[in-house]
Residue frames relative to the residue before (quaternion, step in Angstrom):
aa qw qx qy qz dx dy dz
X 1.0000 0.0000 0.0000 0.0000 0.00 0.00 0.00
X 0.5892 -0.5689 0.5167 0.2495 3.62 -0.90 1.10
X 0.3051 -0.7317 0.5974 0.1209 3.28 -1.10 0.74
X 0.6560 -0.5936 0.3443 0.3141 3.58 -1.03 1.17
X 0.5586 -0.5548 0.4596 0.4111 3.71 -0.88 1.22
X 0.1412 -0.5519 0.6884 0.4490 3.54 -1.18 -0.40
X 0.3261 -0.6443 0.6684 0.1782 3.15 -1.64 0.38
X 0.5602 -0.7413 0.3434 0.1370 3.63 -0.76 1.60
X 0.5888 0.5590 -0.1356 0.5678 3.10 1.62 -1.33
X 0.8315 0.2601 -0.2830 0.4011 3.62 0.44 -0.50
X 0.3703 0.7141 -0.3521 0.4786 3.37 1.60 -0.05
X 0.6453 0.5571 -0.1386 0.5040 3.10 1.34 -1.69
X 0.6680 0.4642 -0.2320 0.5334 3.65 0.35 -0.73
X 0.5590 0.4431 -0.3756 0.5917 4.21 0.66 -0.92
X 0.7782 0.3694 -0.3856 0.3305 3.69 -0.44 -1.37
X 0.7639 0.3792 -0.3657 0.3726 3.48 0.57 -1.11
X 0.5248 0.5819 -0.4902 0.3818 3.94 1.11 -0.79
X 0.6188 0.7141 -0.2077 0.2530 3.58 1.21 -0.85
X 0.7017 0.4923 -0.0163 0.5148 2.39 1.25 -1.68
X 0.7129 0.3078 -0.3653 0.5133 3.99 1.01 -0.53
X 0.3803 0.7470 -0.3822 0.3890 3.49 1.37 -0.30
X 0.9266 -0.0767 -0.0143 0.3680 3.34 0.71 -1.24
X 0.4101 -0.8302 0.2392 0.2923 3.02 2.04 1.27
X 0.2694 0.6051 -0.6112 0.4332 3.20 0.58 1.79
X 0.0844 0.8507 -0.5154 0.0599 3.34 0.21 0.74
X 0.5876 -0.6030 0.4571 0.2867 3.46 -1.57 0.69
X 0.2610 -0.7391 0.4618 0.4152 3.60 -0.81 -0.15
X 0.7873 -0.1940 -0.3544 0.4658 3.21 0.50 0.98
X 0.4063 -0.6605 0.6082 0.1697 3.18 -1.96 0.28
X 0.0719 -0.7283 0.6572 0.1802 3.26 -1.12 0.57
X 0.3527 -0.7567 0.5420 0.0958 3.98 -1.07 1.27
X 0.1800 0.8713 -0.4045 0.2117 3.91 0.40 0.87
X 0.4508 0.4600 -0.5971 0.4782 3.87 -1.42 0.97
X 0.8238 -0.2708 0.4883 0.0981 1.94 -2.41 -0.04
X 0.7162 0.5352 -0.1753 0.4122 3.57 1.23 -1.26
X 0.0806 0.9087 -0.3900 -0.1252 3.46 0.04 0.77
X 0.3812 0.6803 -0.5006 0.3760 2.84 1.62 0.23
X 0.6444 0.5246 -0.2528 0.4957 3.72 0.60 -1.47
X 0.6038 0.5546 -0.3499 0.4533 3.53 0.67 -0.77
X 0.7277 0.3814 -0.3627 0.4397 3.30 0.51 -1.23
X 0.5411 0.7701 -0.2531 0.2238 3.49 0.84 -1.49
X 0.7785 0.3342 -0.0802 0.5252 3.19 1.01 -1.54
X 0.4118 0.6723 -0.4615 0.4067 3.69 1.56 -0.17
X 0.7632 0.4484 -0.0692 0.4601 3.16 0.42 -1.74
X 0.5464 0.3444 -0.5334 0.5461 4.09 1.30 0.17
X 0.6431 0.5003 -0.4630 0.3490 3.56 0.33 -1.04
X 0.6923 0.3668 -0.2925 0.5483 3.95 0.25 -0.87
X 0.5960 0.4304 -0.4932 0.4652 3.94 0.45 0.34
X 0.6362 0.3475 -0.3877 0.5694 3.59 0.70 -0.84
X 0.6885 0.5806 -0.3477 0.2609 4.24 -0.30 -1.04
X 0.8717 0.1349 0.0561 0.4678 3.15 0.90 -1.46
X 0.3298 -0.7431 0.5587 0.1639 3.55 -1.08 0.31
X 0.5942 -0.6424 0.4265 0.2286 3.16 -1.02 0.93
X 0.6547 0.4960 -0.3008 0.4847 3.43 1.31 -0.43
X 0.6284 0.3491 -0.2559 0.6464 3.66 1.10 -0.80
X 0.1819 -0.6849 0.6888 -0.1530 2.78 -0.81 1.56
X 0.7814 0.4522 -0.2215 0.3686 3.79 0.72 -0.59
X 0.5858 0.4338 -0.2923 0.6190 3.25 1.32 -0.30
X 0.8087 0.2429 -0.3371 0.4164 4.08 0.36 0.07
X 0.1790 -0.8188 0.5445 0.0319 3.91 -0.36 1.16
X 0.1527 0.7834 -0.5955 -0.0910 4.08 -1.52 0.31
X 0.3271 -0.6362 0.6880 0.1225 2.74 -1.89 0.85
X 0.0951 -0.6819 0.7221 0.0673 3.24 -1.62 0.93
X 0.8661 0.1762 -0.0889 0.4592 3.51 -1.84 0.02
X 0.6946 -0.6075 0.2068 0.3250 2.94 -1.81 1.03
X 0.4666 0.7789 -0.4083 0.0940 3.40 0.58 -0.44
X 0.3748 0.8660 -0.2432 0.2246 2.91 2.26 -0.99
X 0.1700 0.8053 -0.4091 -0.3940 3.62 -0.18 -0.51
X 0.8098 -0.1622 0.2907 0.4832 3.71 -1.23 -0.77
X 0.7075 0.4985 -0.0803 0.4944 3.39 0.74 -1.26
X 0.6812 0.5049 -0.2626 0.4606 3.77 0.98 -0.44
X 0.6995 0.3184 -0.2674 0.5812 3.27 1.63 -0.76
X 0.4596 0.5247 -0.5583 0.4492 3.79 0.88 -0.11
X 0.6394 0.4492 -0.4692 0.4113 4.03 0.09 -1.26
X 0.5385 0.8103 -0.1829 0.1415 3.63 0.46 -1.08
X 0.7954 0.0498 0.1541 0.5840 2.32 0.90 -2.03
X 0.3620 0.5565 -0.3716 0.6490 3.43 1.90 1.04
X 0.2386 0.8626 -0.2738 0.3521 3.77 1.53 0.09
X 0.0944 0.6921 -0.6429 -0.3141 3.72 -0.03 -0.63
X 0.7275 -0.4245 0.4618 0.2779 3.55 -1.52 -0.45
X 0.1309 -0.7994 0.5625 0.1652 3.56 -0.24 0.29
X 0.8087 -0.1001 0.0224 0.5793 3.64 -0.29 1.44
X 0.6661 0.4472 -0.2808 0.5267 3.56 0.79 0.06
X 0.5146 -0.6903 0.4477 0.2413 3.38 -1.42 0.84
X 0.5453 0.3498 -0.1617 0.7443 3.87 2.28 -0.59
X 0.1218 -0.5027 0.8473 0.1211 2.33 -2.23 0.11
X 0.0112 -0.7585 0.6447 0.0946 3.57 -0.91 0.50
X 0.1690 -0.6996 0.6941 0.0148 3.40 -1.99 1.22
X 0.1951 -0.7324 0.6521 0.0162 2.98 -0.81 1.14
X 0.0849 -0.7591 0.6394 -0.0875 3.92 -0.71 1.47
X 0.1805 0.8340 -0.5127 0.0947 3.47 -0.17 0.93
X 0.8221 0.0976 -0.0304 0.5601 4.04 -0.92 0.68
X 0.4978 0.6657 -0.4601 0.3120 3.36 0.63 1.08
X 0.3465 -0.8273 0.3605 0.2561 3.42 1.52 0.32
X 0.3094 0.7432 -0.4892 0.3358 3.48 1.37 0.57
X 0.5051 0.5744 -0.3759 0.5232 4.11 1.33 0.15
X 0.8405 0.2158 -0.1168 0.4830 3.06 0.38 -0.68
X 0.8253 0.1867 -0.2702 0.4594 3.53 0.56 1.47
X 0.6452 -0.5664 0.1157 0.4995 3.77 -0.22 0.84
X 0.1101 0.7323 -0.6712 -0.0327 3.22 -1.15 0.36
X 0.1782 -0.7713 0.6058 0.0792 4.03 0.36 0.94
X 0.6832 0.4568 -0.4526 0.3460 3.49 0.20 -1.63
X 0.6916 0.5842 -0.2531 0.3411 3.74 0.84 -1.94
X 0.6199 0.6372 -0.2868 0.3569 3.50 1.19 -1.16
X 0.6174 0.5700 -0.2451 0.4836 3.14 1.54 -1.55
X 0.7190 0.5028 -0.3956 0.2714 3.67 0.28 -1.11
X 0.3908 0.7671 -0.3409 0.3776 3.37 1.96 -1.12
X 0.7577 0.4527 -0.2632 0.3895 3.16 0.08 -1.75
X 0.8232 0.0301 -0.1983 0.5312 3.60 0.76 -0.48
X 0.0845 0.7759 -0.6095 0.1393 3.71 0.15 1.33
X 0.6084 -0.6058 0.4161 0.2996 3.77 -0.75 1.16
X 0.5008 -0.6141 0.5436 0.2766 2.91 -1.12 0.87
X 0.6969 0.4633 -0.3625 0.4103 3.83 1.13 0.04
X 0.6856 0.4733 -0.3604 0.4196 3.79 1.01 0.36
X 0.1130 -0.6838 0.7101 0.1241 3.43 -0.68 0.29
X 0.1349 -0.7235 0.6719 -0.0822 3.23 -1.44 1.75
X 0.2260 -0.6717 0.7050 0.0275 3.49 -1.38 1.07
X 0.0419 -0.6669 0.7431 0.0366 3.43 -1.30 0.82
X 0.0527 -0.8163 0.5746 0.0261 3.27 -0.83 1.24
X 0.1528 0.8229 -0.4999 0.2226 3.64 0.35 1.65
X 0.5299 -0.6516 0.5302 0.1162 3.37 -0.79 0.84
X 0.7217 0.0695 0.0837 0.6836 3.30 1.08 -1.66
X 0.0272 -0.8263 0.5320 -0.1831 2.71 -0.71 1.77
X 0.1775 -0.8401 0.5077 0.0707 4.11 0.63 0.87
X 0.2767 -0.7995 0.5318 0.0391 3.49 0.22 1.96
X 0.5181 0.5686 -0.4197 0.4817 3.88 1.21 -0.50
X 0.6800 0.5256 -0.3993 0.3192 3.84 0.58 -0.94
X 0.5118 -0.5892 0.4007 0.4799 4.35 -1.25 0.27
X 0.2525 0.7840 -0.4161 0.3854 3.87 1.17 -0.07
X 0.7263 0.2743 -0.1504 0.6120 3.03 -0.24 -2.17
X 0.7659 0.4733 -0.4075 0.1526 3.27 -0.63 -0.91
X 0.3474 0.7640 -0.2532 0.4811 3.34 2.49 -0.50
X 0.8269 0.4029 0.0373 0.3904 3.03 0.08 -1.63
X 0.6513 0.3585 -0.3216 0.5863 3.26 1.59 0.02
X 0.6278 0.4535 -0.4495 0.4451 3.56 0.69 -0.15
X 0.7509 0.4391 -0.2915 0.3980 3.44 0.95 -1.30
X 0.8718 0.1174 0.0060 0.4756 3.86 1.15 -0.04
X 0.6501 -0.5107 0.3256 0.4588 3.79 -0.22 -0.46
X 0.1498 -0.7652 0.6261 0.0052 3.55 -1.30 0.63
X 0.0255 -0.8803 0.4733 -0.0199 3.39 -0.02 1.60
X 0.0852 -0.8638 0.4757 0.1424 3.63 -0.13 1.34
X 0.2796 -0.7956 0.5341 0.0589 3.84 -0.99 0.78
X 0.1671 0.8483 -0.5002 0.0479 3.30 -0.02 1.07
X 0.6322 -0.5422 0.3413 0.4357 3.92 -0.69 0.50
X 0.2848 -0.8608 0.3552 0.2277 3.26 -0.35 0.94
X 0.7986 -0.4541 0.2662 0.2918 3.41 -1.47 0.34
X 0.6148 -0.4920 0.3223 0.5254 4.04 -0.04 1.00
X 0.6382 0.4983 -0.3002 0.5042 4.01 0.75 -1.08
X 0.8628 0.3013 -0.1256 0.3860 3.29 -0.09 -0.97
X 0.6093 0.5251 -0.3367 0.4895 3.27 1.54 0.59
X 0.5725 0.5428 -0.3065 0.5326 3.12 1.77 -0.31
X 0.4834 0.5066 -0.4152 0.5808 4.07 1.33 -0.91
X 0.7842 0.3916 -0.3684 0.3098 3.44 -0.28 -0.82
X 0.6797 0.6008 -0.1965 0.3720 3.24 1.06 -0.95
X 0.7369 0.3875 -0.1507 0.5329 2.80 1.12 -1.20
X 0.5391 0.4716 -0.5036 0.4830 3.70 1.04 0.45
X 0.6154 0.5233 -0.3818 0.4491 3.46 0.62 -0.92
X 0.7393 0.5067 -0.2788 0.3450 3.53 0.64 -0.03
X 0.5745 0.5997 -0.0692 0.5527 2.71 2.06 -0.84
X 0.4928 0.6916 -0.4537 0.2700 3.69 1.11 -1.29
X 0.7407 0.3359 -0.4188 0.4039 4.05 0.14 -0.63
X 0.7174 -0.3448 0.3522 0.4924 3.63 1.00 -0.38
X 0.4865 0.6691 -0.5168 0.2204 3.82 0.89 -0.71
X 0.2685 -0.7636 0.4625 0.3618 3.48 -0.89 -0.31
X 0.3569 -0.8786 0.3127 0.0544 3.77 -0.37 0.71
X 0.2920 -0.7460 0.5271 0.2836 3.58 0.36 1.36
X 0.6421 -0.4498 0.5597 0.2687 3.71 -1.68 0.79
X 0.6497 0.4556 -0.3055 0.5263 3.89 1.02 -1.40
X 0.7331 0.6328 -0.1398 0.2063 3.75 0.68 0.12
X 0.3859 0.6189 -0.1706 0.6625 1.84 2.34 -1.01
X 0.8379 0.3420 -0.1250 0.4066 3.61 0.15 -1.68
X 0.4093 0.5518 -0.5260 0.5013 3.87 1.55 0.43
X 0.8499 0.2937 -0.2809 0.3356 3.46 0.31 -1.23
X 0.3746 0.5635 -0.5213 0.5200 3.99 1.33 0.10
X 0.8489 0.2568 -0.3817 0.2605 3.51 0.12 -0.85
X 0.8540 0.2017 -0.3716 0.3031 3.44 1.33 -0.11
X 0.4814 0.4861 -0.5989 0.4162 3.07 0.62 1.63
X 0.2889 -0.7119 0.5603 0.3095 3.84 1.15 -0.81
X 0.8935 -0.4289 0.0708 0.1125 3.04 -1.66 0.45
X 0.5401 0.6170 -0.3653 0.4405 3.17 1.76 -0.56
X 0.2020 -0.8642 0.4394 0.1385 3.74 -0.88 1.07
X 0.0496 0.7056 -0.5342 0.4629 3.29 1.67 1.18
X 0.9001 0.1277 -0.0571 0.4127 2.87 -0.15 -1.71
X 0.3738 0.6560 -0.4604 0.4668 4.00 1.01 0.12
X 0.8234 0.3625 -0.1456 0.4115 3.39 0.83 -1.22
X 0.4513 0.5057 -0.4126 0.6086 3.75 1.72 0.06
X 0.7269 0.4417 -0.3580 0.3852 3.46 0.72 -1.08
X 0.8100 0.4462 -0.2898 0.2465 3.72 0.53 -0.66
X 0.4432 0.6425 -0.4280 0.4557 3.14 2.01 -0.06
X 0.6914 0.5344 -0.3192 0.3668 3.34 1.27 -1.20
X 0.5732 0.5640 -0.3670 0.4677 3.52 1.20 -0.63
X 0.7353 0.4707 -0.2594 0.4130 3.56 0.48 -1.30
X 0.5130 0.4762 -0.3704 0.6106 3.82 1.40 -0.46
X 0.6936 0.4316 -0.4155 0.3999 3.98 -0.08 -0.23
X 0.5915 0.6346 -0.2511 0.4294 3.30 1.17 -1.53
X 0.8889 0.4305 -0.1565 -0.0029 3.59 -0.05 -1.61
X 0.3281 0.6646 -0.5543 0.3788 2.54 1.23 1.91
X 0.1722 0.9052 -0.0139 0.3883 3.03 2.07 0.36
X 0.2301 0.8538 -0.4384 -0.1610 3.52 -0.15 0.26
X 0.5592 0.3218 -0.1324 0.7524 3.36 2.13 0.00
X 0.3107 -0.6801 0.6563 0.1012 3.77 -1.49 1.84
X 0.2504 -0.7899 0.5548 0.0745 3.82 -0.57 0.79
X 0.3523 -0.6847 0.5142 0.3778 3.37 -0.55 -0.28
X 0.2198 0.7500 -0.4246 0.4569 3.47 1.11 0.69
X 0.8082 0.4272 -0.0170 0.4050 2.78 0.76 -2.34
X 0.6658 0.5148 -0.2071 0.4988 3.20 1.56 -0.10
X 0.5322 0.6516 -0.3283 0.4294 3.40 1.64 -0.13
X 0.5091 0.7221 -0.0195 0.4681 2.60 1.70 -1.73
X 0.8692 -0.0731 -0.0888 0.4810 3.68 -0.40 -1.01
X 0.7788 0.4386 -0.3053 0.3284 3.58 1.04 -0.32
X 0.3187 -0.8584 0.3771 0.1389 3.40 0.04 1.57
X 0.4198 -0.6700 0.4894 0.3679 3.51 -1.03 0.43
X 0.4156 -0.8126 0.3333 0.2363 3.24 -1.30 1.07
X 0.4082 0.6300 -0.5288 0.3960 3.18 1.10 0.86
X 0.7309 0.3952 -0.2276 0.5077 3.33 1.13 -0.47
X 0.5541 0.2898 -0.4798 0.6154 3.82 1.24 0.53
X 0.6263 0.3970 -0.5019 0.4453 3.76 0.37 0.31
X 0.3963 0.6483 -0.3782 0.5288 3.74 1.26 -0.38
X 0.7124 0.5937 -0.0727 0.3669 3.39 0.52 -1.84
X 0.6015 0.5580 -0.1519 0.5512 3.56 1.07 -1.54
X 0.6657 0.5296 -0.1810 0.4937 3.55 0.72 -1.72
X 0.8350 0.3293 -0.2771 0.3427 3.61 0.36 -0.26
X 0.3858 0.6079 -0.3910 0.5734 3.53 2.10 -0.45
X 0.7506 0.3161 -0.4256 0.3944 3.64 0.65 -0.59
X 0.8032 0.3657 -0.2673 0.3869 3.37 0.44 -0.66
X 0.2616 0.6422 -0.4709 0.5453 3.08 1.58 1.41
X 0.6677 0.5003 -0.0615 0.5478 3.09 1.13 -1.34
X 0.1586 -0.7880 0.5535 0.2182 3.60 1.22 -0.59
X 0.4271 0.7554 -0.3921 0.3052 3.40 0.32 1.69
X 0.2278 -0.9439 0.2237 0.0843 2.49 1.75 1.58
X 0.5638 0.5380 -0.3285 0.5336 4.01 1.31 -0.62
X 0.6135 0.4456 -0.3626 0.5418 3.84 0.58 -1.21
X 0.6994 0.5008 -0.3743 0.3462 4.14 0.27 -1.46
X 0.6744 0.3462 -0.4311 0.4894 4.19 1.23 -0.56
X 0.4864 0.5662 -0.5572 0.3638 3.39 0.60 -1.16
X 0.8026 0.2757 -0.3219 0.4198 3.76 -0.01 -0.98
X 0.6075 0.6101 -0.4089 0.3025 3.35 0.55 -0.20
X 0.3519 0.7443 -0.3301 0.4617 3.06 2.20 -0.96
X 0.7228 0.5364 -0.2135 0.3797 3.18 0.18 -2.32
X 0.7066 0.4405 -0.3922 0.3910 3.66 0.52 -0.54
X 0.6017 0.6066 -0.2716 0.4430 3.41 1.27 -1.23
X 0.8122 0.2781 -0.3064 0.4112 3.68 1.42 -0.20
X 0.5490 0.5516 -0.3998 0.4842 3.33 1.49 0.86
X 0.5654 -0.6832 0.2872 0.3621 3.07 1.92 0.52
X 0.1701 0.7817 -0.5380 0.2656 3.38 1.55 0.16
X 0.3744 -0.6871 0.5790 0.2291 4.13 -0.87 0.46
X 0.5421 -0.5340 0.5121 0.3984 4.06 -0.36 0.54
X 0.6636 0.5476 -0.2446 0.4472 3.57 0.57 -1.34
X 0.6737 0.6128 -0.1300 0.3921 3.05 1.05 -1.20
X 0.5422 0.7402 0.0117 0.3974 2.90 1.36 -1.46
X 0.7291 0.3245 -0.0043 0.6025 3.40 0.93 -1.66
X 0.6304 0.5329 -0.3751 0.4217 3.54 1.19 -0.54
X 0.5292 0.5255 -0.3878 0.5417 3.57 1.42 -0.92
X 0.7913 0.4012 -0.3587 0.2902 3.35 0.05 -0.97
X 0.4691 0.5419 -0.4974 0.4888 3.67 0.84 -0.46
X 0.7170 0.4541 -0.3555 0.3916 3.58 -0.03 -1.23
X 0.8755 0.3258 -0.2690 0.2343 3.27 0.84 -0.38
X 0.3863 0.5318 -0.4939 0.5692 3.30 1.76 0.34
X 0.4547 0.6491 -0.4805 0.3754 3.93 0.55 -0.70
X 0.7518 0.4258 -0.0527 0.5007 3.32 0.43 -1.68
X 0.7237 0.3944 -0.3743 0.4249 3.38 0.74 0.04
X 0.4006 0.7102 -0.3234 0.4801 3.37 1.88 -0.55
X 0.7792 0.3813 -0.2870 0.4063 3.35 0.34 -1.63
X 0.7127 0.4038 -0.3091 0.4832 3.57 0.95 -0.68
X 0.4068 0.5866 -0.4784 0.5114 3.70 0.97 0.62
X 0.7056 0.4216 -0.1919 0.5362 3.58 0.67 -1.73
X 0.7090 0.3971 -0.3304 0.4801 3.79 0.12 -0.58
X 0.5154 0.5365 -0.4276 0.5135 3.54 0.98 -0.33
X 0.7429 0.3834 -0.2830 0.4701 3.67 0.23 -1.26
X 0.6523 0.5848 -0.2254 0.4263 3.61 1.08 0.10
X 0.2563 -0.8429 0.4209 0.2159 3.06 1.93 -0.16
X 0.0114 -0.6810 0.6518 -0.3335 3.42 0.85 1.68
X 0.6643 -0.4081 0.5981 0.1858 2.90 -2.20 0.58
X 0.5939 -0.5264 0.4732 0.3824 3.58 -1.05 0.41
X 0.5825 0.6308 -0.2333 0.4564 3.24 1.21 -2.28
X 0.8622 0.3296 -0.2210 0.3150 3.69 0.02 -1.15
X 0.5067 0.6208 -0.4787 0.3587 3.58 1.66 -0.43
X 0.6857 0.5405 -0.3400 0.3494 3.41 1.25 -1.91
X 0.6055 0.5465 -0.4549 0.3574 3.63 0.88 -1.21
X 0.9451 0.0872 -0.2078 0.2366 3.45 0.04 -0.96
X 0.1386 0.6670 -0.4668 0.5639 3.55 1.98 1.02
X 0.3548 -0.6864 0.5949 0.2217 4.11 0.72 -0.46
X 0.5942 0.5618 -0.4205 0.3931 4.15 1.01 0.23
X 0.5382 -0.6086 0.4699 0.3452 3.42 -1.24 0.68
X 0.5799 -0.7451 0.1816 0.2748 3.44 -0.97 0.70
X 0.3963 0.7983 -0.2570 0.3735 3.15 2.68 0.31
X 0.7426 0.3800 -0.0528 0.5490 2.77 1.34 -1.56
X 0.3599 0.4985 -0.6931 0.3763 4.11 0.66 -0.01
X 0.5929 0.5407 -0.5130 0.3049 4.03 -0.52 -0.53
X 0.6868 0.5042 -0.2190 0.4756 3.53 1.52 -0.82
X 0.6590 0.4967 -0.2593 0.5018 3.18 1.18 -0.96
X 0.6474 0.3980 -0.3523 0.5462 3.72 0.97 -0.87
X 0.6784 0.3119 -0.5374 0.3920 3.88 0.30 -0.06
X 0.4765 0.6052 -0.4706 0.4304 3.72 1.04 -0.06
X 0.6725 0.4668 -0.3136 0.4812 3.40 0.27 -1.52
X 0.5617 0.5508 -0.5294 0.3175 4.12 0.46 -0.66
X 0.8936 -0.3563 -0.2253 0.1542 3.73 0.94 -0.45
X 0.1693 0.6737 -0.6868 0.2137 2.15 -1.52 1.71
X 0.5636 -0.6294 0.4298 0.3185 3.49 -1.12 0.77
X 0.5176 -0.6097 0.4031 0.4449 3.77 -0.87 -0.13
X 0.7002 0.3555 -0.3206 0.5296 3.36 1.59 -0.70
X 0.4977 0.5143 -0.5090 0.4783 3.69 0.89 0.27
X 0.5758 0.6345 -0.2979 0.4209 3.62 0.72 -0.32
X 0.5765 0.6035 0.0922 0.5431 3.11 1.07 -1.80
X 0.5918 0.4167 -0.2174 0.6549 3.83 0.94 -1.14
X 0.6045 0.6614 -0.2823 0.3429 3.42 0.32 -1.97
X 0.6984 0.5727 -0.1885 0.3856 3.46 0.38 -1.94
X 0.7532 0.4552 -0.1656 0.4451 3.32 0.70 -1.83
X 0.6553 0.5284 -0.3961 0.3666 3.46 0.62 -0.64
X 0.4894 0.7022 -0.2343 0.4609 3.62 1.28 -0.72
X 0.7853 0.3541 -0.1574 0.4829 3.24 0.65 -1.45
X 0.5971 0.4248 -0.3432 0.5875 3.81 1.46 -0.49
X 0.4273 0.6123 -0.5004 0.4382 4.14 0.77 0.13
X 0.6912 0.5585 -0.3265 0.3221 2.69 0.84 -2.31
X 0.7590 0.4369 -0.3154 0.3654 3.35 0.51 -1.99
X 0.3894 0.6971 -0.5017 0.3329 3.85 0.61 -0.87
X 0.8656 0.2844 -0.1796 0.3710 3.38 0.42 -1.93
X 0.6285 0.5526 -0.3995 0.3743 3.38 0.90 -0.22
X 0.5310 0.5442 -0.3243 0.5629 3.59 1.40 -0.67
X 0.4764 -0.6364 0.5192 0.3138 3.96 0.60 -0.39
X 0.4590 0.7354 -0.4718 0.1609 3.83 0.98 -0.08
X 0.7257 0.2556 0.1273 0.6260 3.36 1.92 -1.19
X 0.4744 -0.7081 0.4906 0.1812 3.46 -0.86 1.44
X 0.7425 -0.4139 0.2782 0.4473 3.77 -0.64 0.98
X 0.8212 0.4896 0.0037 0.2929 2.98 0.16 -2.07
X 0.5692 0.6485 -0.0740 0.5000 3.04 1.59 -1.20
X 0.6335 0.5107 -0.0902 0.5742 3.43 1.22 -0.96
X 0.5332 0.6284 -0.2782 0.4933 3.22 0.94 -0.99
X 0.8550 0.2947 -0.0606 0.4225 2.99 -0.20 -1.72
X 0.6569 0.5666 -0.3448 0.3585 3.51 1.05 -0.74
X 0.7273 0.3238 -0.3221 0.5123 3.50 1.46 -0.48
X 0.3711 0.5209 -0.5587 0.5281 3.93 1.10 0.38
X 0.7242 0.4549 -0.3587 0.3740 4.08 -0.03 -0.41
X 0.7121 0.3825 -0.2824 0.5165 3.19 1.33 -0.89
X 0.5122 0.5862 -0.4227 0.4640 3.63 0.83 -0.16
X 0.9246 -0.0120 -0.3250 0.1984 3.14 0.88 -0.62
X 0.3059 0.6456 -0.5554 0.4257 3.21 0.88 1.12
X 0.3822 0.7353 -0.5000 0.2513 3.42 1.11 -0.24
């Protein structure tokens, strides 16, 4: 019988819980993957245990590439000042993932008084570097975890005060946020803050407050071209094009959403209730404050105009006059110059 994969990421997560647990620490670390949440996570324990907020002299960083080879050798060739460490913090400098002999060399004989972090994403385990930095200390890889082990995790973080958490909840809010746990984890505090009068998350409760992010990038895309910031309206339009969002798709969100600003335009001029715009505007009653500072501008017949143009894109593309994309972008320009 095969023996149980190891998984890199949790391997990662034991050594280091270990390691600040009982303040044996490596002299250096190197933080790497795909996972930047975990990446970030464990930056910010390691520099909580190492360094103090008061000793500023004894804990130095380097960002971005500009860094060189020679900036972290002085560094971390350093002694301490009154202090038994020094800590360096090297971070986004793409020195992993291409030769660095001189740096590799200092590794091999790094004082027993510094404690180095490498905080690289891309990290090229083939290179003499990595292979440094793993003999002389620990190498914690983060990769996105497996559909299972994103739901345990998830579904504790939701749980931590005690709530109890339908399984359909878990998988509502993976599917509308997906996999990145950056934002999984912004999203479930925000869910578990709505909730905690609560004693059970639903996936209801996730339909409800946790929007899909095609439709807060939808959302984003029109504050600018409220704003008639025609560079901010592709950039986001980009963003959709890399969540795979369909052009077609695209223009449908957006109709729905001048629509919906219309109705809360017209019920405004009607001196409606707040309660009754959101109920029948289709918005949760957190976020109408967003939608009414959206809706401020725009006219009702610019709205209304807004809508139609969408639906004559649509037809364009179905008739073949105009390439998906092309359409797309051709009515984001005219929106804003509008």
């Amino acid at each position: 019988m095969a023996g149980k994969k190891e998984n890199p990421t949790e391997n990662s997560i034991k050594t280091l819980n270990e390691h600040i647990k009982s303040g044996n620490f490596s002299h250096v670390y190197l933080l790497t993957g795909s996972e930047g949440y975990f990446i970030t996570q464990y930056k910010h324990a390691l520099l909580e245990a190492l360094t103090s907020p008061d000793d500023t002299m004894n804990f130095t960083v380097f960002i971005g590439e500009k860094v060189t080879e020679e900036d972290i050798i002085e560094a971390i060739s350093t002694m301490p000042f009154f202090a038994d460490h020094r800590t360096v913090l090297v971070e986004a400098t793409g020195l992993l993932s291409k030769a660095a002999d001189r740096l590799s060399e200092a590794i091999n004989d790094i004082p027993d008084t510094t404690r180095l972090i490498f905080v690289e994403p891309n990290a090229d385990a083939r290179l003499k570097i990595y292979k440094s930095v793993a003999k002389a200390g620990t190498v914690a890889k983060f990769e996105t975890p497996d559909t299972r082990t994103l739901n345990i995790w998830l579904k504790k973080t939701l749980s931590s005060d005690g709530a109890v958490v339908d399984d359909t909840a878990v998988y509502a809010l993976i599917n509308a946020v997906g996999q990145d746990m950056n934002r999984l984890s912004n999203e479930a505090a925000k869910l578990r803050a709505f909730t905690l009068d609560k004693k059970t998350i639903t996936a209801d409760d996730v339909n409800i407050l946790c929007e899909n992010e095609a439709e807060n990038k939808i959302f984003d895309m029109l504050s600018a071209i409220s704003m008639h910031d025609s560079k901010k309206a592709l950039m986001l339009y980009s963003d959709l094009e890399t969540l795979k969002v369909a052009p077609m798709m695209t223009l449908t969100l957006a109709k729905k959403h001048f629509m919906k600003l219309a109705t809360i335009k017209m019920m405004q001029k009607d001196k409606e209730e707040n309660s009754a715009i959101a109920k029948q505007a289709g918005v949760h009653p957190f976020y109408l404050k967003d939608y009414l500072k959206q809706a401020d501008g725009f006219t009702i017949e610019q709205l209304l105009h807004y809508a139609e143009l969408c639906s004559d894109a649509d037809y364009d593309i179905k008739s073949g006059k105009i390439l998906e994309k092309n359409a797309v972008e051709s009515v984001i320009l005219h929106l804003c110059l509008d």
